[in-house]
VMD Tcl script that draws the C-alpha trace (Angstrom):
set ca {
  {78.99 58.26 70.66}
  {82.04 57.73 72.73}
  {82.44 61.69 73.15}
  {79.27 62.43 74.20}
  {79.54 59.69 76.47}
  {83.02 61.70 77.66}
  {81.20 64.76 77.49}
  {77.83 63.58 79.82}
  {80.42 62.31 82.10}
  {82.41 65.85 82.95}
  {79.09 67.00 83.06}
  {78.08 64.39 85.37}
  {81.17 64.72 87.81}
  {80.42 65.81 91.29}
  {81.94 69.44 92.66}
  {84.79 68.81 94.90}
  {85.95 70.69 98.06}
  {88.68 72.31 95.61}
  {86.31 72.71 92.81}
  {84.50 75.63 95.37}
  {88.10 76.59 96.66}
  {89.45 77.24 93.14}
  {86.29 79.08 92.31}
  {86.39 81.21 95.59}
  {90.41 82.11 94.23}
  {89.40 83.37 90.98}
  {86.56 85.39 92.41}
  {88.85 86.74 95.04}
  {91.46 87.79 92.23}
  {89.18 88.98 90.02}
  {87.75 91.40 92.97}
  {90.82 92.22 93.89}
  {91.78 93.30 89.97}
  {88.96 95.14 90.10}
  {89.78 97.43 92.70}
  {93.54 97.85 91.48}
  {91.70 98.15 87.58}
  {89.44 101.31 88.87}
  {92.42 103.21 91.35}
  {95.81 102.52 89.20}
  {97.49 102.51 92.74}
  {101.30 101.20 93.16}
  {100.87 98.19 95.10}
  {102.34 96.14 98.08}
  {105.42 95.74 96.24}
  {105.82 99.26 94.73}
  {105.49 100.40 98.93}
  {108.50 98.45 99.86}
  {110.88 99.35 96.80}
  {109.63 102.99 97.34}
  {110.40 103.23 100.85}
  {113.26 100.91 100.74}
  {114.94 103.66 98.36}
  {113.20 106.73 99.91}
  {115.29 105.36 103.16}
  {118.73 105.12 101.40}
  {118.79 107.85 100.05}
  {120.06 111.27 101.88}
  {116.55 112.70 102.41}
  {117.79 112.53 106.41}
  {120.58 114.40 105.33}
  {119.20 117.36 103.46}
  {116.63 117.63 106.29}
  {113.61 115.97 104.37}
  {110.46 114.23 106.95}
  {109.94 110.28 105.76}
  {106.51 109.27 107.47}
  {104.63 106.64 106.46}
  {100.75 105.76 107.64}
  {98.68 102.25 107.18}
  {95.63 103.12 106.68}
  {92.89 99.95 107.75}
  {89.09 100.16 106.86}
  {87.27 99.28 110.34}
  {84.88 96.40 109.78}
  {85.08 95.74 106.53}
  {84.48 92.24 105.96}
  {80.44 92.33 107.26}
  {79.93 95.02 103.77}
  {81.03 92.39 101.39}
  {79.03 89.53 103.47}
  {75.60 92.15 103.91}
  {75.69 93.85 100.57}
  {77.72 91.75 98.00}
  {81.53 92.12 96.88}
  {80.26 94.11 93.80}
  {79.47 96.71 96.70}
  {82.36 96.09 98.90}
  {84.70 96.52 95.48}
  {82.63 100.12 95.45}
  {83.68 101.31 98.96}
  {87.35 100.01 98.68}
  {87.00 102.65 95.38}
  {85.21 105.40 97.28}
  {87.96 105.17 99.96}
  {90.83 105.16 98.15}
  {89.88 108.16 95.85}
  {88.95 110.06 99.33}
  {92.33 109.19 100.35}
  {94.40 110.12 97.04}
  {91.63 113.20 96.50}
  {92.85 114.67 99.96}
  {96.69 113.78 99.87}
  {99.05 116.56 100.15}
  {101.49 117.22 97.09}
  {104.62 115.25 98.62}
  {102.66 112.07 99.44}
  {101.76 109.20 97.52}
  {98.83 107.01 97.89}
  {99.42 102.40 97.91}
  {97.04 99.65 97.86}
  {98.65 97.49 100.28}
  {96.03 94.70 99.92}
  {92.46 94.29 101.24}
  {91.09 96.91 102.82}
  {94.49 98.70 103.52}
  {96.18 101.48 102.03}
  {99.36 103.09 102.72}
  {100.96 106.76 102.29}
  {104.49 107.71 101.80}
  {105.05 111.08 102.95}
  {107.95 112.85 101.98}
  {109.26 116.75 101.85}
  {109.79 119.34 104.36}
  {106.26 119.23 106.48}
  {106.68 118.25 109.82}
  {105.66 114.71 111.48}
  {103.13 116.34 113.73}
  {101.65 118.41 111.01}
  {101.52 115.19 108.92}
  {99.79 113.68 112.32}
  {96.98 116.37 112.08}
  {96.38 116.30 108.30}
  {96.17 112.04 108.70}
  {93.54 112.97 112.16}
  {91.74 115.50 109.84}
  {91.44 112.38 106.77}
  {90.09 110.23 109.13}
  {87.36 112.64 110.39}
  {86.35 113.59 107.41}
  {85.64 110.69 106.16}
  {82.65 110.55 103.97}
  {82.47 107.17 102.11}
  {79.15 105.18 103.21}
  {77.92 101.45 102.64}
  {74.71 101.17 99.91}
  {72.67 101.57 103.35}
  {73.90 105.31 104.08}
  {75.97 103.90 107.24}
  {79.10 105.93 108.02}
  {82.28 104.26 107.80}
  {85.33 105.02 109.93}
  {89.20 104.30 109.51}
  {92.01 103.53 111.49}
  {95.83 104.68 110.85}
  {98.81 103.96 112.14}
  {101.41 105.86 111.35}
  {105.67 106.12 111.74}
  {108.59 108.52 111.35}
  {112.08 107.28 109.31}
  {115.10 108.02 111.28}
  {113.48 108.65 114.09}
  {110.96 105.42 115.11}
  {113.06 103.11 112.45}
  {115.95 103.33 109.73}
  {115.09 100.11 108.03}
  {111.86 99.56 105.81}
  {110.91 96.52 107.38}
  {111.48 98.27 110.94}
  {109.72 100.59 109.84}
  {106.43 99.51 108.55}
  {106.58 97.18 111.78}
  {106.62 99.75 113.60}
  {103.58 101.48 111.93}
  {101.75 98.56 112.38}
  {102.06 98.49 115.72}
  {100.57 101.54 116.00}
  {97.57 100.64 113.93}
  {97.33 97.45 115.97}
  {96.88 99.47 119.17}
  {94.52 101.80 117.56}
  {92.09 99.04 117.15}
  {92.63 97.55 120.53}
  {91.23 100.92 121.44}
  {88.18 101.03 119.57}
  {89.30 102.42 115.95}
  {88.51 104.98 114.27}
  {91.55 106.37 115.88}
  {95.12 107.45 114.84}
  {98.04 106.52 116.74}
  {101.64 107.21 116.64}
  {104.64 104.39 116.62}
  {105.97 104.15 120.68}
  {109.36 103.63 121.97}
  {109.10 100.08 122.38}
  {109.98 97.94 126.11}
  {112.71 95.13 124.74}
  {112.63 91.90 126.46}
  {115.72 90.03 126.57}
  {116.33 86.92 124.60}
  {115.39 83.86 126.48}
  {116.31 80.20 126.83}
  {113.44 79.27 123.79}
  {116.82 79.13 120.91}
  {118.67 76.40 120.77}
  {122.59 77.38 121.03}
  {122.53 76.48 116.95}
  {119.99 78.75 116.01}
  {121.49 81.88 118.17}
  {124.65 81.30 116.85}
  {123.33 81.29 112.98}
  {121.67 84.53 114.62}
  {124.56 86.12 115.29}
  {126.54 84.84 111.89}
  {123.21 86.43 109.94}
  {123.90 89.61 112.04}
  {127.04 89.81 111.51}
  {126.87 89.37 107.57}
  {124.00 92.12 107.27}
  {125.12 94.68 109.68}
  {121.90 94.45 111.46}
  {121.48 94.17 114.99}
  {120.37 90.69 116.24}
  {117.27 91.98 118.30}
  {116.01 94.16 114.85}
  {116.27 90.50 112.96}
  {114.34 88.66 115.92}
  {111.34 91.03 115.90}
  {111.54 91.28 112.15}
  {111.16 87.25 111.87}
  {108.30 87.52 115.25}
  {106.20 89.76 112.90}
  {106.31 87.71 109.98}
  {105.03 84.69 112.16}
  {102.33 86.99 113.75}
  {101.05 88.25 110.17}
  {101.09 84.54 108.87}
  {98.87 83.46 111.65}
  {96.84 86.75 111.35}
  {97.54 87.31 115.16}
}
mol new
graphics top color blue
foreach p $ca { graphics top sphere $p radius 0.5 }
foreach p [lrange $ca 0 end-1] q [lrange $ca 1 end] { graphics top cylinder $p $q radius 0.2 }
display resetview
């Protein structure tokens, strides 16, 4: 008697706040498998150890083009809230087998997370020719929601040696591009600029600029590479 008691009173127990939160975390994960399950795409994770090798290596020395392009689906949060994750989880398939179907030889295809992929491009064909192939993927781009809607994609994309020597430079730098491309309306591809520097300001205490400069110092990095580094961690964590 006492256990079924026990038992009527789990059963009994209101759903908490976390209960649904927990819940919404497995079902995220479990979409999120899914995708990775159906592709067998390197990850996040596989990108950075990829590129942070690719970069010290002496590809710039024998001549070899490093480029690397984010690659954002536009809008993609209103499929999974219209037509069901089960559908979303379908398009996030369709569009990265367009992407890996249509790769040259000397790239290789990433889930980043999400709705974002990344490409690591990396031979002899040149940065602009890369440019037109990535202008060409996004054009052609044929994957449609269960309604027959066309899609569209946005890319940012960056060069090694030339926009950035450092991976986290680098991808910064790439997402900066694919940050202005939707500023502009996506469905657009956009190179990484020579950036405007502003000069550090009075906002550091003397404590934390001089731990700057001892960090600096220790890595070989330059101070202003480790500020916007640190500036585009904060911006990603607030999703700014």
């Amino acid at each position: 008697m006492a256990k079924k008691a026990a038992d009527n009173d789990r059963v009994k127990r209101p759903i908490t706040v976390e209960d649904h939160k927990e819940l919404n975390r497995r079902n995220e994960a479990k979409n999120i498998n899914a995708v990775n399950a159906a592709l067998g795409f390197p990850n996040g994770d596989a990108f950075e150890n990829d590129l942070t090798e690719i970069l010290n290596s002496d590809c710039e020395e024998k001549g070899e083009t490093v480029v690397i392009a984010l690659i954002d689906f536009d809008n993609f949060l209103h499929i999974n809230d219209d037509f069901g994750r089960e559908a979303g989880d379908k398009v996030l398939i369709d569009t990265g087998l367009y992407i890996k179907e249509n790769a040259p030889k000397d790239a290789k295809v990433y889930r980043i997370g999400g709705d974002e992929f990344g490409i690591i491009f990396k031979g002899l064909t040149e940065r602009e020719d890369i440019f037109l192939f990535l202008n060409d993927l996004k054009n052609n781009f044929n994957v449609k929601t269960p309604d027959g809607a066309a899609q569209t994609l946005t890319i940012g994309m960056a060069t090694a040696f030339i926009d950035a020597n450092r991976y986290a430079e680098l991808v910064r730098k790439a997402d900066g591009a694919l940050y202005r491309a939707k500023v502009q309306g996506r469905n657009k591809i956009l190179m990484a600029r020579e950036e405007k520097m502003i000069p550090k300001t009075s906002h550091f205490t003397q404590d934390q600029l001089q731990r700057l400069a001892n960090l600096s110092k220790r890595e070989g990095i330059g101070e202003a590479i480790l500020l916007r580094e640190a500036l585009d961690m904060l911006l990603k964590k607030y999703d700014i």
